[in-house]
C-alpha positions in Angstrom: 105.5 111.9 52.6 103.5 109.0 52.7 103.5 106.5 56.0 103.0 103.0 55.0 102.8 99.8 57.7 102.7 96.2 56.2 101.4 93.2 58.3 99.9 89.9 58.1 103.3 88.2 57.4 104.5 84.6 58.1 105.2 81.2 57.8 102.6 78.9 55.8 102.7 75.5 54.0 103.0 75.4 49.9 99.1 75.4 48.4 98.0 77.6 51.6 96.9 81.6 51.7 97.7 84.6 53.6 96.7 88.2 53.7 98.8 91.1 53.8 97.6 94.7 54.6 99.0 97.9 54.2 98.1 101.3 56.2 98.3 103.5 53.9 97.4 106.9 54.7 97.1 109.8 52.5 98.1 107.7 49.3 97.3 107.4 45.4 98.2 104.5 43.3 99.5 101.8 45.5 101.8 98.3 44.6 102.8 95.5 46.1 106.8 94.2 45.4 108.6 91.5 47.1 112.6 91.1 47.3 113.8 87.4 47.9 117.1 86.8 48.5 119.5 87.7 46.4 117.7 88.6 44.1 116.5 92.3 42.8 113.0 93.5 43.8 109.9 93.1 42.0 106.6 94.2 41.4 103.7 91.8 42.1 100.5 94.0 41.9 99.2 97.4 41.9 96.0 99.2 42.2 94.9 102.8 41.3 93.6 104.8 43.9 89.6 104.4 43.2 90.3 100.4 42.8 89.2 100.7 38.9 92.8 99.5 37.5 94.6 96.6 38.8 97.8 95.2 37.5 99.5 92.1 38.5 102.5 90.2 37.5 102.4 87.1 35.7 104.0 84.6 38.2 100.8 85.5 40.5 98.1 86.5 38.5 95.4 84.1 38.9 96.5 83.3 42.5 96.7 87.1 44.3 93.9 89.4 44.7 95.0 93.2 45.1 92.1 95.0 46.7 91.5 98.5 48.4 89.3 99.6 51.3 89.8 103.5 50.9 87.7 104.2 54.2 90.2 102.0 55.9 93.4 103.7 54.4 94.3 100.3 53.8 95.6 98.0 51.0 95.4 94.0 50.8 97.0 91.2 49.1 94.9 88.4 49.1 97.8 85.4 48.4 96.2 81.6 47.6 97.4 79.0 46.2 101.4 80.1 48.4 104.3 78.4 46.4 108.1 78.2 47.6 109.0 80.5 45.5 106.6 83.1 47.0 109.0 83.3 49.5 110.5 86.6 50.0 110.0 90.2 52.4 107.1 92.0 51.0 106.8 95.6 50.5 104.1 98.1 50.1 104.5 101.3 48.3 102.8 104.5 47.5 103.2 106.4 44.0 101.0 109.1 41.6 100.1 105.7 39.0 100.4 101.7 38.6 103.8 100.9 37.2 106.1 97.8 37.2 109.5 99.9 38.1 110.3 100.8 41.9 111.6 104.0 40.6 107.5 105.4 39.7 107.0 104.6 43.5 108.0 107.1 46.1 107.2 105.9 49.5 108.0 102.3 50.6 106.6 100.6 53.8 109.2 98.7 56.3 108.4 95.3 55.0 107.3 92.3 56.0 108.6 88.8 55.5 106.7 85.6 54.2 107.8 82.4 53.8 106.2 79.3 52.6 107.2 75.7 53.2 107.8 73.1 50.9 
């Protein structure tokens, strides 16, 4: 089993940035979803272990970065460019490759929430 702590949550205004990190010890592939609510949860980026392959989803790509810092045991989420609809608790979870479904994952962090103002 894999532990995995998000942080760097928040509130921030529409066009602004934050960074999210993710302890993540002991892991291989690692993605980033987010669940707004009422709605199902989705997959926003992922990275393979080495940092080679990244994978993002097309409502962010060109506004997240997905980076890794493997000495660290820690995952980032560089978010620019922060739109309402960005709004939602984001996830970090731990898996053996990149994929798009929650069910290829098999550890998920706690959480943490970000909202951005209009």
């Amino acid at each position: 089993q894999v532990r995995l702590v998000e942080s760097g949550g928040g509130l921030v205004q529409a066009g602004g940035s934050l960074r999210l990190s993710c302890a993540a010890l002991g892991t291989n592939a690692l993605g980033w979803f987010r669940q707004a609510p009422g709605k199902e949860r989705e997959f926003v980026a992922g990275i393979s272990w080495s940092g080679g392959t990244k994978s993002y989803s097309d409502s962010v790509q060109g506004r997240f970065t997905i980076s890794r810092d493997n000495a660290k045991n820690t995952v980032y989420l560089q978010m620019d460019s922060l739109k309402p609809e960005d709004t939602a608790v984001y996830y970090c979870a731990a898996g053996p490759f990149i994929g798009v479904n929650i069910k290829h994952y098999t550890d998920w962090g706690q959480g943490t929430q970000v909202t951005v103002s209009s």
